[in-house]
KOLBA-554218 format. One record per atom (N, C-alpha, C, CB): x negated, z negated, y; residue number from 1; atom name. Coordinates in steps of 0.001 Angstrom, whole numbers, plus 500000, padded with zeros to 6 digits. Glycine has a CB too. Layout:
<nufis>
NUFI        u        w        v   num   atome
NUFI        X        Z        Y   NUM      CA
...
</nufis>
This chain:
<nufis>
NUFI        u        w        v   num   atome
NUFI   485308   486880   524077     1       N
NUFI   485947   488007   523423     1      CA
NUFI   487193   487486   522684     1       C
NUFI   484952   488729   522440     1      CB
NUFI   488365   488353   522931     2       N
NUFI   489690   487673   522340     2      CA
NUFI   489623   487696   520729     2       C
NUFI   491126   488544   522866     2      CB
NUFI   490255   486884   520337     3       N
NUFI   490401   486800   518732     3      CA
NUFI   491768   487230   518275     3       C
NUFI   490169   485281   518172     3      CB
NUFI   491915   487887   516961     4       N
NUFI   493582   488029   516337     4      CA
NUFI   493511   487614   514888     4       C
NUFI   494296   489767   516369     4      CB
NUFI   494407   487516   514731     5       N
NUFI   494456   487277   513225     5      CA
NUFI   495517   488361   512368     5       C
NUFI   494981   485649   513011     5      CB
NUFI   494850   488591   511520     6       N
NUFI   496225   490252   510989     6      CA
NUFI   496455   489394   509225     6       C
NUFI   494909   493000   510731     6      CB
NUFI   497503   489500   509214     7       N
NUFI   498003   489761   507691     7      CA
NUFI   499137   490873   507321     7       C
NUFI   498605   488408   507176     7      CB
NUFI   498665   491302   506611     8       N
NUFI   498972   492224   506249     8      CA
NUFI   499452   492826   504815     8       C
NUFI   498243   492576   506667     8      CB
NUFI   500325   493299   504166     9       N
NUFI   500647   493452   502873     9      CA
NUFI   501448   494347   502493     9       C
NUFI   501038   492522   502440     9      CB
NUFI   501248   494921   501131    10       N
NUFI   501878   495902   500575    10      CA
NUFI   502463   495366   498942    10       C
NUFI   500813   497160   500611    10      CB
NUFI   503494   495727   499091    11       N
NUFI   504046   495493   497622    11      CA
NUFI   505000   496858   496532    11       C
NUFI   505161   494156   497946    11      CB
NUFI   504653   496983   495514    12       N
NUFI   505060   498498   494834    12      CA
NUFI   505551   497651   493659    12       C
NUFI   503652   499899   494448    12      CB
NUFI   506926   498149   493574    13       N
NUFI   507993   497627   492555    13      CA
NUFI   507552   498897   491030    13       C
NUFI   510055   497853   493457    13      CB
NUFI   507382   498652   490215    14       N
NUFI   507185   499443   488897    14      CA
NUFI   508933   499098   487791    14       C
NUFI   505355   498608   487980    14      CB
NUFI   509616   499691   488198    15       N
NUFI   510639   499383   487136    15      CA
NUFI   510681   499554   486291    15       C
NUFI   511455   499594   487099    15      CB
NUFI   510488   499287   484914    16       N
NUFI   509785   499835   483542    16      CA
NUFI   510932   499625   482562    16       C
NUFI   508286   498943   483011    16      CB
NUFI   512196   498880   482846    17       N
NUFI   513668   499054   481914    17      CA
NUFI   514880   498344   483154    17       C
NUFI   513588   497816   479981    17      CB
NUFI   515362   498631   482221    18       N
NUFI   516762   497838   482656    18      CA
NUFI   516283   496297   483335    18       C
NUFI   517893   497545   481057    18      CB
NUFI   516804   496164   484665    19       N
NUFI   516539   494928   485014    19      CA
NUFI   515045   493956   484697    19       C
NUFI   517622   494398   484457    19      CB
NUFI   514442   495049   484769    20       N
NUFI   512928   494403   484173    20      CA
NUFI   512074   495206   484794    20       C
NUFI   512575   494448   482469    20      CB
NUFI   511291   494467   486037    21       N
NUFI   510243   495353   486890    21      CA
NUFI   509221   494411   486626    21       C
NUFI   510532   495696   488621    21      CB
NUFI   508351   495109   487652    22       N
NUFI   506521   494741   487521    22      CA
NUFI   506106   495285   488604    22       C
NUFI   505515   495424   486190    22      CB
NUFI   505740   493956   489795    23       N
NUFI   505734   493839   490906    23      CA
NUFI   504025   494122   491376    23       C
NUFI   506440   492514   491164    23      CB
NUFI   503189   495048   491682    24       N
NUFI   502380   495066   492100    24      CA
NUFI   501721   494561   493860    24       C
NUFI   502418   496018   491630    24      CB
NUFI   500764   494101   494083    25       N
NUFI   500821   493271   495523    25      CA
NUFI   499827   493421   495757    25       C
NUFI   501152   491876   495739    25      CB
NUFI   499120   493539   497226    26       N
NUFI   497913   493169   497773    26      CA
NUFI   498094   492739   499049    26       C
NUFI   496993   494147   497735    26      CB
NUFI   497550   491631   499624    27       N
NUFI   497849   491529   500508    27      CA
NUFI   496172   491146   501440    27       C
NUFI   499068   490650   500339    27      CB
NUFI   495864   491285   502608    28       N
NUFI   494880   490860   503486    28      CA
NUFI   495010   489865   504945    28       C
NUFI   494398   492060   503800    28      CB
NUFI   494255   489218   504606    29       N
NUFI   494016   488312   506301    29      CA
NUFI   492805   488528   506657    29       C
NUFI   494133   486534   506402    29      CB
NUFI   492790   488827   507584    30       N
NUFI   491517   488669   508568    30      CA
NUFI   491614   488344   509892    30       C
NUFI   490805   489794   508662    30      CB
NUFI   490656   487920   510308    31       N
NUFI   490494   487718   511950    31      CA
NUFI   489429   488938   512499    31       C
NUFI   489744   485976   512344    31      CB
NUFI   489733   489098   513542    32       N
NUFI   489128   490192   514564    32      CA
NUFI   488613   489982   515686    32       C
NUFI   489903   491016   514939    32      CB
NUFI   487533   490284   516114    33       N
NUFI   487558   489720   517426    33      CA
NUFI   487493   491203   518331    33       C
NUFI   486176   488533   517682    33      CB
NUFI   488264   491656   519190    34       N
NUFI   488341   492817   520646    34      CA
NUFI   488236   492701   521799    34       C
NUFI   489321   493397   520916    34      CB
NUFI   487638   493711   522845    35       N
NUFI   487738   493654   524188    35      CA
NUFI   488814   494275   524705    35       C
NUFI   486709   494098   524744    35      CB
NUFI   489407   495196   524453    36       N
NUFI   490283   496115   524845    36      CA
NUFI   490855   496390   523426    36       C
NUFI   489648   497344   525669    36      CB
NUFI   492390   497290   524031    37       N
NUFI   493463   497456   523316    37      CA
NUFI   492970   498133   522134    37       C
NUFI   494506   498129   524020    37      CB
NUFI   491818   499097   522563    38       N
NUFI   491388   500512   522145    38      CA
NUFI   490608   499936   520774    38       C
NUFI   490295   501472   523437    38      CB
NUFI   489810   498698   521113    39       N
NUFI   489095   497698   520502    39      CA
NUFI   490124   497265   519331    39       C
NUFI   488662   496510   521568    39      CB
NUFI   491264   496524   519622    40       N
NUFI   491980   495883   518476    40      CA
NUFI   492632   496608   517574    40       C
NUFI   492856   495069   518859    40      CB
NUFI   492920   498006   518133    41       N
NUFI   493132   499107   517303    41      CA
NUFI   492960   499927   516401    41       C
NUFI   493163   499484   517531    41      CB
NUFI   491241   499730   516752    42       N
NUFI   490232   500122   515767    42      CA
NUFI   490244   499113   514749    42       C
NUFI   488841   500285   516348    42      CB
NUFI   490111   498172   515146    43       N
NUFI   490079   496847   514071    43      CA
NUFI   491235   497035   513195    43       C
NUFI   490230   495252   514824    43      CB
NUFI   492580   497058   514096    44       N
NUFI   493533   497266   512797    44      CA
NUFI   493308   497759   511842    44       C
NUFI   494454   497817   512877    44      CB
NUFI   493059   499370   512457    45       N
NUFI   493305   500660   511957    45      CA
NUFI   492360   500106   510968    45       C
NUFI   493050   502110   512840    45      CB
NUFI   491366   499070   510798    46       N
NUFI   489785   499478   509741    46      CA
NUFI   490872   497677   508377    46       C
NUFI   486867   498756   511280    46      CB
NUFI   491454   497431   508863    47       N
NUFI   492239   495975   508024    47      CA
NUFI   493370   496965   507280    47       C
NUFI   493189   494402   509363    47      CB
NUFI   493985   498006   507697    48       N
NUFI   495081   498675   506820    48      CA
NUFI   494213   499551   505973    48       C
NUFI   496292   499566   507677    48      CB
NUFI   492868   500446   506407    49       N
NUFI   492752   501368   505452    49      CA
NUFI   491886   500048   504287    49       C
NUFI   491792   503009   506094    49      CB
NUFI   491610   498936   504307    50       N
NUFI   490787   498676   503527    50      CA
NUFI   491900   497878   502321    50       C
NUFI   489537   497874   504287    50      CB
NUFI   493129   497522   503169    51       N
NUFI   494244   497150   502182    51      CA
NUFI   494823   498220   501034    51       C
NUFI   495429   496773   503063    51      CB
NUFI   494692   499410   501857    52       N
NUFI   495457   500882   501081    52      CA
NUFI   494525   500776   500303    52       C
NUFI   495680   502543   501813    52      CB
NUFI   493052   501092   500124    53       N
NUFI   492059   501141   499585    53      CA
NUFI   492548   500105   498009    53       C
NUFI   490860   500662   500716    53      CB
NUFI   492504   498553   498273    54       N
NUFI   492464   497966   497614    54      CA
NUFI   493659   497679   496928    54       C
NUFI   491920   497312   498025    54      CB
NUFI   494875   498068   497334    55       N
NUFI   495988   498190   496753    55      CA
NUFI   495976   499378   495936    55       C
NUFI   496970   498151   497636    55      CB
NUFI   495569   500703   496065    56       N
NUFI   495632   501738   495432    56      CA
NUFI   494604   501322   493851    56       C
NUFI   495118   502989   496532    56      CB
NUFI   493206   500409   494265    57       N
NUFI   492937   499991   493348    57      CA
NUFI   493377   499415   492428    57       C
NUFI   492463   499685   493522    57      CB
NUFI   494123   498303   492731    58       N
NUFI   494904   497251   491384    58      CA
NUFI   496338   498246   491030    58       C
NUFI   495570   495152   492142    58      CB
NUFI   496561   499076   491946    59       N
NUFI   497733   499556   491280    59      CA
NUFI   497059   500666   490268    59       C
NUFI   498910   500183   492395    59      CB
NUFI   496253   501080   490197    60       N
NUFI   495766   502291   489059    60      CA
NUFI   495521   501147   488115    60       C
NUFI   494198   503491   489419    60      CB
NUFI   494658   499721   488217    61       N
NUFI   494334   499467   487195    61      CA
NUFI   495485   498765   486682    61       C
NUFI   493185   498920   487195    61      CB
NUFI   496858   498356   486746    62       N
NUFI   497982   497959   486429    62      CA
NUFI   498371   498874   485505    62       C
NUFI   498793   497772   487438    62      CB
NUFI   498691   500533   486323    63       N
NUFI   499558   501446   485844    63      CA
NUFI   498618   501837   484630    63       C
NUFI   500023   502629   486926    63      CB
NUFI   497521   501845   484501    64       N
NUFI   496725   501917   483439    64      CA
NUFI   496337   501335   482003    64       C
NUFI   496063   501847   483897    64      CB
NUFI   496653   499452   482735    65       N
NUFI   496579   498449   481380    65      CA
NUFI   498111   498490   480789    65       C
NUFI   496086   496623   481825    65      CB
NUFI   498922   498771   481641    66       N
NUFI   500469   499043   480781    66      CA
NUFI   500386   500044   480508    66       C
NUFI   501851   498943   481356    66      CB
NUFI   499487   501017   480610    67       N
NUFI   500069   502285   480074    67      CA
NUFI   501204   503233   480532    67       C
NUFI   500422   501981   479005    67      CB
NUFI   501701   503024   482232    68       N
NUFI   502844   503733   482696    68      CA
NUFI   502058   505221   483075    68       C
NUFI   503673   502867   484069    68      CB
NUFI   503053   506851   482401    69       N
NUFI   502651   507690   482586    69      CA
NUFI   503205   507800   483721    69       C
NUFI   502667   508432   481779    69      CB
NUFI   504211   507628   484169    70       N
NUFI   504330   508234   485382    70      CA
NUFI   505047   507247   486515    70       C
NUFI   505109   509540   485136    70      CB
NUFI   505125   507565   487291    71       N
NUFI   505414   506338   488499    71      CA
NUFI   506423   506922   489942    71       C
NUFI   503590   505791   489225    71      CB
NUFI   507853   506208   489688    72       N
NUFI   508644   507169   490544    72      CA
NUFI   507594   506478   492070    72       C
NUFI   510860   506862   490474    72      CB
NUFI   508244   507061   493178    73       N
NUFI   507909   507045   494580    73      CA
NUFI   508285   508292   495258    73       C
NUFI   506490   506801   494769    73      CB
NUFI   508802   507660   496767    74       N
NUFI   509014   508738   497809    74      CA
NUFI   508240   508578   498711    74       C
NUFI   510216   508856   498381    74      CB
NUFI   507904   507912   499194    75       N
NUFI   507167   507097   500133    75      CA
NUFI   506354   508369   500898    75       C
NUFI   506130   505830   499321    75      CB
NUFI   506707   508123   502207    76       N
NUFI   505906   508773   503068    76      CA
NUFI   505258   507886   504189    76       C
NUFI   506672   509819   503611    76      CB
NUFI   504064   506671   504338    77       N
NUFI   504018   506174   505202    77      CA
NUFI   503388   506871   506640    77       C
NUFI   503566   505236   504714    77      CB
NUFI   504120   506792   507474    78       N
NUFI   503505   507829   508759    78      CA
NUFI   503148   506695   510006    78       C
NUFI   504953   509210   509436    78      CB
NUFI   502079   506629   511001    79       N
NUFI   501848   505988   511766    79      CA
NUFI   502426   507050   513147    79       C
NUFI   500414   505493   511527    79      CB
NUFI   503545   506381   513546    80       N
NUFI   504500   507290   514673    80      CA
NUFI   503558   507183   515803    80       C
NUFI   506221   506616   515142    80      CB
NUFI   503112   506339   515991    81       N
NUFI   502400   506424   517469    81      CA
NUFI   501037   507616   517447    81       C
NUFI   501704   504646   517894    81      CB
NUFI   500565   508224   516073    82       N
NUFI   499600   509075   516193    82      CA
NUFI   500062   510202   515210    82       C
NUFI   498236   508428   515928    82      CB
NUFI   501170   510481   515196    83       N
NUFI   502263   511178   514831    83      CA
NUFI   501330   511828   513048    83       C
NUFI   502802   512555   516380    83      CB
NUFI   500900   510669   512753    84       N
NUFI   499883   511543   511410    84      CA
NUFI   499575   510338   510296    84       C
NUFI   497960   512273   512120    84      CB
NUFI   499866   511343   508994    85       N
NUFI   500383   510693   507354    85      CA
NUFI   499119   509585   507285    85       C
NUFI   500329   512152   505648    85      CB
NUFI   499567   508341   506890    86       N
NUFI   498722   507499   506421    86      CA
NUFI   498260   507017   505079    86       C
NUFI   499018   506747   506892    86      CB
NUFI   499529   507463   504106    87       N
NUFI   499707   507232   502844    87      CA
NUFI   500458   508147   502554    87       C
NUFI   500115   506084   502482    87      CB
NUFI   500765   508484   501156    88       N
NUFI   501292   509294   500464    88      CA
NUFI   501763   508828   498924    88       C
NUFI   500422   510289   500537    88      CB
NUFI   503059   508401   498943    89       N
NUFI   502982   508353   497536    89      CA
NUFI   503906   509403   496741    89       C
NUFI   503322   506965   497146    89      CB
NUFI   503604   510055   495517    90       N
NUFI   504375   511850   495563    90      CA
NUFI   505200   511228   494716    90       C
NUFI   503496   513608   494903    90      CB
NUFI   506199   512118   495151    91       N
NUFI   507842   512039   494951    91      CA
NUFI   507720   512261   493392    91       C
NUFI   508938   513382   495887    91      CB
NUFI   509077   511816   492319    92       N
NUFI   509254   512657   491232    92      CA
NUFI   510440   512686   491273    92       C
NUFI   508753   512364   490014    92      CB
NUFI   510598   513884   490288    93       N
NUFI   512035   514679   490101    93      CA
NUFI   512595   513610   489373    93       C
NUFI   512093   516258   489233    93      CB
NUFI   512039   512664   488307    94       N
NUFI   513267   511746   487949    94      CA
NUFI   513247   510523   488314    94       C
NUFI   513525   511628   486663    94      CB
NUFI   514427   510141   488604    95       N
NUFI   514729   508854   489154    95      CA
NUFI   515604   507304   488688    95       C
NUFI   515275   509323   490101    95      CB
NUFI   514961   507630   487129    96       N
NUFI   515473   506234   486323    96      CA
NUFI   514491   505297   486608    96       C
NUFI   515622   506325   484632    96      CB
NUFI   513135   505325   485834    97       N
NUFI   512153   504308   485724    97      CA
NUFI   510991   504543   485379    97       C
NUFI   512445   503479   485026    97      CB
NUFI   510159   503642   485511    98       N
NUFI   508740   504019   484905    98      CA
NUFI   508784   504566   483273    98       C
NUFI   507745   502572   484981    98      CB
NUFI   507711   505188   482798    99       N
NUFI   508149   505531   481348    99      CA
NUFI   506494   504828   480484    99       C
NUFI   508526   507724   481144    99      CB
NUFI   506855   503659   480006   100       N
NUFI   505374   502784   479200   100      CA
NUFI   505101   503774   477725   100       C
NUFI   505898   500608   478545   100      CB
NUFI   504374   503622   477625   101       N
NUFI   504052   504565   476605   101      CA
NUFI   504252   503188   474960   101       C
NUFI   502039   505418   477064   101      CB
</nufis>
């Protein structure tokens, strides 16, 4: 059975002043083993949702121990080949910086 290896990573910039951000990160490796395409696909597909998963985690508990109320983002991540939203991060109307309490 073929083997892959995936790494994979997400990184969310928090700009909280002037020239002064706060870099949030998660990143994953794993190996996989598939028979078919259909096979390594699934595997992906199960290595990204468990990264989103765990990135969405440390980023609440970040935006939480600083105390940021609100958090710009546009972000629409879409997987084109299955023409359907994978992530979502919601837009805001202002577009200076994070605001720390």
């Amino acid at each position: 059975m073929p083997k892959s290896g995936i790494k994979i990573g997400v990184i969310r910039k928090i700009r909280t002043a002037d020239f002064e951000q706060l870099d949030v990160i998660s990143e994953l490796t794993e190996e996989i083993e598939w028979e078919n395409e259909a096979d390594r696909q699934k595997a992906t597909d199960k290595v990204t949702k468990h990264l989103i998963d765990d990135f969405t985690k440390a980023y609440n508990a970040v935006v939480d121990s600083i105390g940021v109320k609100r958090s710009l983002g546009t972000a629409i991540l879409t997987d084109k080949d299955k023409n359907q939203k994978v992530a979502n991060v919601a837009s805001d109307p202002y577009e200076d910086f994070d605001i720390l309490d």
